[in-house]
N, C-alpha and C positions, 0 to 999 in steps of 0.2 A: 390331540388331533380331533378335528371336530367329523366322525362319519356321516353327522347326518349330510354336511353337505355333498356328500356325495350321493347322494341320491337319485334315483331318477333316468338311471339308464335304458329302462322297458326292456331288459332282456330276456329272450328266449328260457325255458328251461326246460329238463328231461321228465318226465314224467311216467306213471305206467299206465299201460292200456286200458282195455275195458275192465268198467268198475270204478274207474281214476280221472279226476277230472286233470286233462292237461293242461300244462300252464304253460302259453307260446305269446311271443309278441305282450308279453304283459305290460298294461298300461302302470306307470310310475306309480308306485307305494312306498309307503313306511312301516316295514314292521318292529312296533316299539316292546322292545324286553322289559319285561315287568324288573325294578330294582335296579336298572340303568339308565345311563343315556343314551347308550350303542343304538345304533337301528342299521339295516342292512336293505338296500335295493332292491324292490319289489319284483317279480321274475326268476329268481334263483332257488327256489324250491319246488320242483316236482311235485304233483299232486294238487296243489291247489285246495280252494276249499268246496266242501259236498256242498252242492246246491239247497239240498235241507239237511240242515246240521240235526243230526239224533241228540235224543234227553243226554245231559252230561251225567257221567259216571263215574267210581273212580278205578283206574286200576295201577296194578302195580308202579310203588315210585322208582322201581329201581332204572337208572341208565347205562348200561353197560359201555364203553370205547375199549375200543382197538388201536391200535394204531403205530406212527412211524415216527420220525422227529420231528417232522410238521406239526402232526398231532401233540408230541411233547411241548411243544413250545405255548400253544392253546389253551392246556386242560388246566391250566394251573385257574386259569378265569372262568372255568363251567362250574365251579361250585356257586359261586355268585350270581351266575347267571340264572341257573336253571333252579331257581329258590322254589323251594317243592318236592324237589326230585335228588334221589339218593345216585349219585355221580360215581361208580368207577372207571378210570380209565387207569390203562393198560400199556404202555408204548415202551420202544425200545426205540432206537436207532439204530437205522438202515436196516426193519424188519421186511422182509418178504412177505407175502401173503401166502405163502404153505406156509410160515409160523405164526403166522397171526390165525389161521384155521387151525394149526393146534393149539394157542392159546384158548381159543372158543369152545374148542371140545373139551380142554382140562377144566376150562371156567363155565361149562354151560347151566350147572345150578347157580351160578352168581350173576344168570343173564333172564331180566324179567321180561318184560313185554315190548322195549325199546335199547337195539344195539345200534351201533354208531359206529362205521370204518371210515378211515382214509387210505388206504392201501392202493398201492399204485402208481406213487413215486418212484422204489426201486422195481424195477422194471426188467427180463430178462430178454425183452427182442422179440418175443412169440406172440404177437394177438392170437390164436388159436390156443397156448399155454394159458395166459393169464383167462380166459373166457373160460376156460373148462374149470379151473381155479377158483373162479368165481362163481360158476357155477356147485363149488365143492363148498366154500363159502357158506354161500345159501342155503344147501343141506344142510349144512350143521347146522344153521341157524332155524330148522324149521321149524314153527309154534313160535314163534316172535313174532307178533303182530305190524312193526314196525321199525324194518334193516333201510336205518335213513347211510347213505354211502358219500362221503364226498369226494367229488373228482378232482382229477389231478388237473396244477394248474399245468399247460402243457410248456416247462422250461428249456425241454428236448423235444425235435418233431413227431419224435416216437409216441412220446405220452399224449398223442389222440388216437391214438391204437388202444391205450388202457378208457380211454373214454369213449372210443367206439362200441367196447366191449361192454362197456357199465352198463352204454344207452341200450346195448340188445338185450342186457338179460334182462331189461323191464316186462318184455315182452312175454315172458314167462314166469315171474315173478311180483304178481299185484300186490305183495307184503312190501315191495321192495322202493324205496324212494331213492332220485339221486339229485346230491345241491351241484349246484354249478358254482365251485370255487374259480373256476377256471375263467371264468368272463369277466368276473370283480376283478381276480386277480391282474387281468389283463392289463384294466383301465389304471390301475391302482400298482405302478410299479415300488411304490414307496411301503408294499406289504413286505416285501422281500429284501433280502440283503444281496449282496453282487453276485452269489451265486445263481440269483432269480429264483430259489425252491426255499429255502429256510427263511423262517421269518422275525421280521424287526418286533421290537416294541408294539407298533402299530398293528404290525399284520397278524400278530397274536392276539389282542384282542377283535380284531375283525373277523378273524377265523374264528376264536370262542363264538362271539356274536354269532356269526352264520349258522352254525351247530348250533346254536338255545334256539333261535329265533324255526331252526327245523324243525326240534323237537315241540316247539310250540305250537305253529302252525300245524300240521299233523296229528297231532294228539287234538287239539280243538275241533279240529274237522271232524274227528270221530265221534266228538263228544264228549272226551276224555279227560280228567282232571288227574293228577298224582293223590294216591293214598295219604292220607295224614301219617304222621310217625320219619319224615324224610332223617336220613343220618348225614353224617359229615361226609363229606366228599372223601375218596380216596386213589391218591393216586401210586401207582405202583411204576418207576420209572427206570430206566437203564442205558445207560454210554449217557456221552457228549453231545451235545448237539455242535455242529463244523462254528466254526466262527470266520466270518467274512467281513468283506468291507460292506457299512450301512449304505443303502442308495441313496442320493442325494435327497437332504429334507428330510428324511427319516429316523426316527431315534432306535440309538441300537437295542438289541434287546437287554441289556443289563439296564436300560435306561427305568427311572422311577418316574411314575404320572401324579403330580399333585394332587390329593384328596381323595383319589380312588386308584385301588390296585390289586389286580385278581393274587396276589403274592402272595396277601394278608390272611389267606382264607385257612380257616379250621381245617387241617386235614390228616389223612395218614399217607404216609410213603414207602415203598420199599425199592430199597436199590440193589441187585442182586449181581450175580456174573457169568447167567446165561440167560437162553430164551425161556418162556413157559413158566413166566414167575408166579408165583403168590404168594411168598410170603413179604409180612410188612410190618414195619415199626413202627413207633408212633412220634408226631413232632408238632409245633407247635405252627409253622409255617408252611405254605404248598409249598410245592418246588419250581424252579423257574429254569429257563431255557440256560442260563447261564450258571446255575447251580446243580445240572446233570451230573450225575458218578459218571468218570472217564474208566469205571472198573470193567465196564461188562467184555465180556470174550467173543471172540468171532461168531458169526449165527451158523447154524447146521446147514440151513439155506442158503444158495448161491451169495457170493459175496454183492456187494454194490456196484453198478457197471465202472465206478472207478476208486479208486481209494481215499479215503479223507484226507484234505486238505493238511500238508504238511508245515506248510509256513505260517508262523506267531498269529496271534488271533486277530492283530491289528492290519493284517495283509489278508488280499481275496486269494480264494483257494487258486490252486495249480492247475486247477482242469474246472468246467462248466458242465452242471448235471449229475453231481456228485451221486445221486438220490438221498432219500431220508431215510 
């Protein structure tokens, strides 16, 4: 799929207050990933750039992720992406965001100066729950220079309740950036599979993109380069990601891209059979949405407002909004 043509939608984005340059009504750009082709719609990052950009510096390479099956389906393509920058990500299926804050607090010597969530697919009904949540979040996260968040796309009418809540803690959180998945996603239903939240082929590496192209944007505004010394990406994964039917035009996600493939990347994995991993083995291949461990055990955290998809992976789930 070729993303650049999709380009050029000038959409809105969230940004944080004073201090922060916001980015609204932005006129169409391209921002191009160094070591791709990808590029991603100008408007979907928060922040924008300083009007005078400070001397570059370097700081820490590490990138810490969090995150859901959304996020697993992704991380497999940020080591490629984000060339420079020492990648771990983190994801379970159908995490909550109380265990992805405990993940943060068990993992916070393994989180430098840029963490990355998606949290906010599974969803428990409460905008006042997930706000205060989020706001717990951000405590832990505090002394990280840059908690980039991406929002949900909204598959259920609920999930602009989890983006209502994202766009307020801006307001008290200048550390804090959010991408708008949710408007690409919109345009672009061919990111997703028939569930409309888990993503194809396609929408995994769009999602990767959107994530590099944040940390990029961001870190350059400050002035910031990655330390020399970057390591292999590692990713630490757990459960299944659901399997549905591809939307139309879309290649599923087991699908292979000729010539380039976030799959191939050097990396380490761990697959475990609960929440609050760290430990990991080593292999020669990332891991991909369709090579998830179906091992992991139910989370401590409320379940998913519905249950995974019971019928063969060539069939769409049983219910719509499964969460991730």
């Amino acid at each position: 799929m070729a993303l650049g043509a999709l380009i050029g939608a000038g959409l809105a984005a969230w940004a944080a207050p004073a201090g922060h340059t916001r980015v609204g009504g932005a006129e169409p750009t391209t921002t191009l990933l160094q070591s791709t082709d990808l590029s991603v719609p100008g408007g979907l990052i928060g922040g924008g750039t300083a009007p005078v950009r400070p001397p570059t510096h370097t700081i820490d390479n590490r990138v810490f992720v969090v995150g859901d099956s959304v996020m697993q389906g992704a991380a497999p393509y940020l080591g490629d992406l984000l060339e420079g920058w020492s990648v771990t990500a983190d994801t379970r299926v159908g995490r909550f965001l109380p265990e992805a804050i405990r993940v943060v607090k068990k993992r916070r010597d393994d989180i430098g100066e840029i963490a990355v969530l998606n949290l906010g697919n599974n969803y428990n009904g409460s905008k006042e729950q997930f706000a205060t949540e989020v706001a717990e979040a951000l405590e832990a996260l505090s002394g990280v220079s840059h908690v980039i968040w991406i929002n949900a796309g909204e598959f259920e009418e609920d999930r602009s309740e989890v983006n209502e809540a994202l766009r307020e803690a801006t307001r008290l959180h200048p550390n804090l950036t959010i991408v708008d998945w949710n408007s690409w996603w919109e345009d672009n239903p061919s990111f997703t599979s028939g569930d409309r939240l888990h993503l194809t082929a396609d929408g995994a590496e769009a999602y990767a993109a959107l994530v590099a192209s944040a940390v990029t944007q961001v870190t350059l505004a400050a002035g910031e380069i990655p330390a020399p010394g970057a390591k292999s990406p590692k990713l630490n994964t757990s459960g299944r990601i659901p399997s549905s039917r591809s939307s139309s035009g879309s290649r599923s996600s087991g699908s292979s891209r000729s010539g380039r493939s976030g799959q191939g990347q050097s990396a380490t994995t761990a697959v475990q059979a609960g929440p609050d991993h760290d430990q990991s083995v080593p292999t020669t291949r990332a891991p991909s949405a369709s090579t998830s461990s179906p091992s992991a055990t139910t989370p401590t955290t409320p379940s998913p407002t519905t249950p995974p998809p019971t019928t063969p992976p060539t069939q769409p789930p049983t219910t719509v909004g499964a969460g991730g």
